[in-house]
PLY file of the C-alpha trace (Angstrom):
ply
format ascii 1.0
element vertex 214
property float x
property float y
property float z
element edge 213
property int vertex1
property int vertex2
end_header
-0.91 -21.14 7.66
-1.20 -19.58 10.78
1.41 -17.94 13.69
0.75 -17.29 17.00
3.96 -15.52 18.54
5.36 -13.95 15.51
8.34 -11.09 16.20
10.05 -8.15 13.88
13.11 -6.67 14.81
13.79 -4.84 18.04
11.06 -6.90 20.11
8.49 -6.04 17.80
5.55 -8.32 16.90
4.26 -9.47 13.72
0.35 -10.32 13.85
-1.82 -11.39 11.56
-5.13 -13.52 10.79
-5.05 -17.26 9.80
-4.76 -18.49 6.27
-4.57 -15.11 4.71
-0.43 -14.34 5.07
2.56 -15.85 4.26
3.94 -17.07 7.26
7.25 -18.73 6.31
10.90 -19.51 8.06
13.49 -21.20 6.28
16.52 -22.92 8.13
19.82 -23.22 6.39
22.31 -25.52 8.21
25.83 -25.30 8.08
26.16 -27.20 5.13
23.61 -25.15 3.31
25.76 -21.99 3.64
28.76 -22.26 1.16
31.63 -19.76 1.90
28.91 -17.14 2.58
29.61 -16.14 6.02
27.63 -12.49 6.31
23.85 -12.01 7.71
23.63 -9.65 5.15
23.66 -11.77 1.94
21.27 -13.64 3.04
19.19 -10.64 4.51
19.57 -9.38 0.94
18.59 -12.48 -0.91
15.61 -12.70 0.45
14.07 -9.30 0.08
15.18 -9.60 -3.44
12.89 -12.96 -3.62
10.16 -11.49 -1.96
10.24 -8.12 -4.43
11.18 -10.56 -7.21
7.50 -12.22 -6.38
5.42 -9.20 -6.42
6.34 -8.05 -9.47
3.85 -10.89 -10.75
1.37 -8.85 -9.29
2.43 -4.66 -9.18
4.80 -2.73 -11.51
8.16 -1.57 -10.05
7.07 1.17 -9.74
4.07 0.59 -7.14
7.13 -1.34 -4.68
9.83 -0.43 -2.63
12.58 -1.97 -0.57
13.24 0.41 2.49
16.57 -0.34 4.10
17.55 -2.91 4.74
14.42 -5.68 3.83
11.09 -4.33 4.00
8.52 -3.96 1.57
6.51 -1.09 0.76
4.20 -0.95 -1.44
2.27 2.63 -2.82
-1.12 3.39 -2.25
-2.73 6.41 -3.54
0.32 8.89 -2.29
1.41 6.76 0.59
4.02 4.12 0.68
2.02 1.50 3.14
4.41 -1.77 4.70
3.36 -4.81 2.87
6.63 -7.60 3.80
9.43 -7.56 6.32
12.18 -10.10 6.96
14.03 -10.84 9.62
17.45 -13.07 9.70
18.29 -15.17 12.95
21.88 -16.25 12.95
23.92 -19.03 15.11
27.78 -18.85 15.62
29.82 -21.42 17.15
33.26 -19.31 17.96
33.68 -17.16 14.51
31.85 -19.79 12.51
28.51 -19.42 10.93
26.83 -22.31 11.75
23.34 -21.77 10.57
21.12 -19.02 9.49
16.74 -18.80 9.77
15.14 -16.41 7.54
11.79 -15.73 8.64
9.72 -13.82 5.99
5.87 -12.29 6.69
3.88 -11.00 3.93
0.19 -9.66 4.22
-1.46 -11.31 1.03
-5.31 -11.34 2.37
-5.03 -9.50 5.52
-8.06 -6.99 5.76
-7.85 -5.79 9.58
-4.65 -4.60 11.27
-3.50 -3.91 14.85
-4.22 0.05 16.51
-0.53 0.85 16.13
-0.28 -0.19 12.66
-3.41 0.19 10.63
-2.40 3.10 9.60
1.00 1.88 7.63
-0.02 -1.53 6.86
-1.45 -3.06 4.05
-2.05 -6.30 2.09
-1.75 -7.28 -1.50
-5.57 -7.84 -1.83
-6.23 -4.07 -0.59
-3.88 -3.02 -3.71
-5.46 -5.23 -6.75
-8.24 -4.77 -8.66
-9.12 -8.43 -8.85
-7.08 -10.54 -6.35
-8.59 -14.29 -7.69
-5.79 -15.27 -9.31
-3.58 -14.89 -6.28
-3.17 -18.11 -4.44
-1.02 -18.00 -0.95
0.86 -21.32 -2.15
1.95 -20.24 -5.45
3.40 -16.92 -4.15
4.94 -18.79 -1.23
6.34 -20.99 -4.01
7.52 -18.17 -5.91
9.39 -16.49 -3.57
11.14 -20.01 -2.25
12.12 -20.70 -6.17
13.60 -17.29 -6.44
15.35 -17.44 -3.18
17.04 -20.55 -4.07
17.94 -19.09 -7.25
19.83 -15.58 -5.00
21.34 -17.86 -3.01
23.35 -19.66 -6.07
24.42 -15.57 -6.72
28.15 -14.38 -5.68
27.86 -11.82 -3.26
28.84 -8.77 -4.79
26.37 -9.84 -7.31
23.48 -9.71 -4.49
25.43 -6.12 -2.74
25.02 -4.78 -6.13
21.20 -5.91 -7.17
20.20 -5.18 -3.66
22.20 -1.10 -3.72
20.39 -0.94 -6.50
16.68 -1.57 -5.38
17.31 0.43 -2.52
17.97 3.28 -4.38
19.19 5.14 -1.28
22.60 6.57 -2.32
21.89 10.05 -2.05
19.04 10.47 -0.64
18.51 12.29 2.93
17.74 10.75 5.81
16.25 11.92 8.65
17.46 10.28 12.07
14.69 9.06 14.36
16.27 9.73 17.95
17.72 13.04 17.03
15.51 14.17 14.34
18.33 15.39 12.40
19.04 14.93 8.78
22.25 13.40 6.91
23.07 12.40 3.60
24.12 8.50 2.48
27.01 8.48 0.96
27.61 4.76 0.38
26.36 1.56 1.83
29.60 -0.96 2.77
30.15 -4.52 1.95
28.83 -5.32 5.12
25.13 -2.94 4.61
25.73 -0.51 6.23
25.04 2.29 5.56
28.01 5.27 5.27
25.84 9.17 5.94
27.43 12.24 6.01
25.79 14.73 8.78
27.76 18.32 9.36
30.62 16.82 7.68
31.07 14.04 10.01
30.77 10.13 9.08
28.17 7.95 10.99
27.43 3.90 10.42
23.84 2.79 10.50
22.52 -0.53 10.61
19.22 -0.36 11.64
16.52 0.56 9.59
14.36 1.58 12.56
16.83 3.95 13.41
15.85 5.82 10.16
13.00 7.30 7.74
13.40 8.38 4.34
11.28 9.68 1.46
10.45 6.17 -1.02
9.88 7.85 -4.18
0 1
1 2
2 3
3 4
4 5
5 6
6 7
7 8
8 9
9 10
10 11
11 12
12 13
13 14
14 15
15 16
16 17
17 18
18 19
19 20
20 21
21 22
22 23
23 24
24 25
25 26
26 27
27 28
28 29
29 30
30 31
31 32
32 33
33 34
34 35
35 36
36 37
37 38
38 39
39 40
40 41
41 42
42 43
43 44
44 45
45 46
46 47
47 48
48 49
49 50
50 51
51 52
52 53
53 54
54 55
55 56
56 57
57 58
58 59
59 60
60 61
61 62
62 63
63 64
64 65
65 66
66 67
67 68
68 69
69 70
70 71
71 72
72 73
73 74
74 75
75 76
76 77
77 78
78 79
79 80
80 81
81 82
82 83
83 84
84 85
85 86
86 87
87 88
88 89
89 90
90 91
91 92
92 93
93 94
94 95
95 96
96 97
97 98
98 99
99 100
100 101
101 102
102 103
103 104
104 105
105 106
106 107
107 108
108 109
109 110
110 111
111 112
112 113
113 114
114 115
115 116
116 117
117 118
118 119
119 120
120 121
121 122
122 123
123 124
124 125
125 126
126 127
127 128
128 129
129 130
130 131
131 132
132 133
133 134
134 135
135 136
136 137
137 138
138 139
139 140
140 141
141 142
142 143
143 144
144 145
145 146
146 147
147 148
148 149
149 150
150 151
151 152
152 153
153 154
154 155
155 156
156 157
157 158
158 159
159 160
160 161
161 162
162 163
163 164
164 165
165 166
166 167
167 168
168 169
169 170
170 171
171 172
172 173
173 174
174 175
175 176
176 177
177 178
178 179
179 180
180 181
181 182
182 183
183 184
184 185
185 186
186 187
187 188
188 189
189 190
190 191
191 192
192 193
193 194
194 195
195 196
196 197
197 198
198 199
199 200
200 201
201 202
202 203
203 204
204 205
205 206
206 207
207 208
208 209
209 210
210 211
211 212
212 213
């Protein structure tokens, strides 16, 4: 219901008023993780749970996933950051012992921080008529359809998740540099595989990035 010391990627925070998110971590133990051993599937799984949920509430074509797992959803002409995920791993040696996916999701949230008011947004600022949403239902929804990813083969997920991206293709523009690329191809692993003055660079962070979403 309510978080006090909530974090993003990159020592970033993730604020937000009492009993009007979703809040939620989930812990999968060692015995919980089948022969999956990459972050990424399970990185993957759950954007595609949390996207899966708002389509109860917004056509497709209202939400995007920016790379790797946020959610973005459009307001007027501006694509406004609505859910991110972030996936805490554990390794004993080369084994995966256990994985916590912590998901945040802005479902009444009216007020934002300085630094983000500006890019944030909350499903209730999107709908008409926001009665029928209820925070335990959606939470419930995107545990059920989590669940339900995590039964999926991998390649399965890699190839659901490529396509809601929707990235291959597309130019980038690189935050540190401010220089553009192409993706090429995202690998097994998510990353992605740009092409910038005919050379070949890896990216894994999203952060590192910015893109058009339409």
């Amino acid at each position: 219901n309510s978080q006090k010391s909530g974090f993003g990627r990159n020592g970033k925070s993730w604020l937000g008023d009492s009993y009007k998110n979703i809040y939620l971590s989930i812990a999968l133990s060692s015995t919980m993780l089948k022969n999956h051993i990459s972050p990424f599937y399970y990185q993957a799984c759950s954007v595609l749970a949390v996207q899966a949920s708002l389509f109860l509430y917004l056509s497709p074509d209202m939400i995007r996933i920016k790379y790797p797992n946020d959610i973005y959803i459009r307001q007027n002409m501006s694509w406004k950051k609505i859910s991110g995920i972030l996936i805490q791993t554990e390794y004993i040696g080369s084994h995966l012992e256990s994985v916590i996916i912590g998901i945040g999701l802005n479902v009444f949230q009216q007020e934002y921080h300085e630094t983000i008011k500006d890019k944030a947004i909350s499903l209730s600022q999107i709908l008409d008529d926001d009665d029928h949403v209820v925070i335990q239902s959606l939470q419930s929804s995107i545990l059920s359809n989590l669940f339900e990813y995590l039964e999926c083969d991998e390649q399965d997920i890699y190839k659901l998740w490529c396509n809601a991206l929707n990235i291959i293709g597309k130019e980038i523009t690189i935050v540190n540099t401010g220089e553009s690329a192409i993706v090429e191809s995202i690998g097994n692993n998510g990353t992605l595989h740009v092409i910038q003055d005919n050379k070949k660079l890896y990216i894994d962070n999203g952060d590192s990035i910015y893109y058009d979403l339409n």
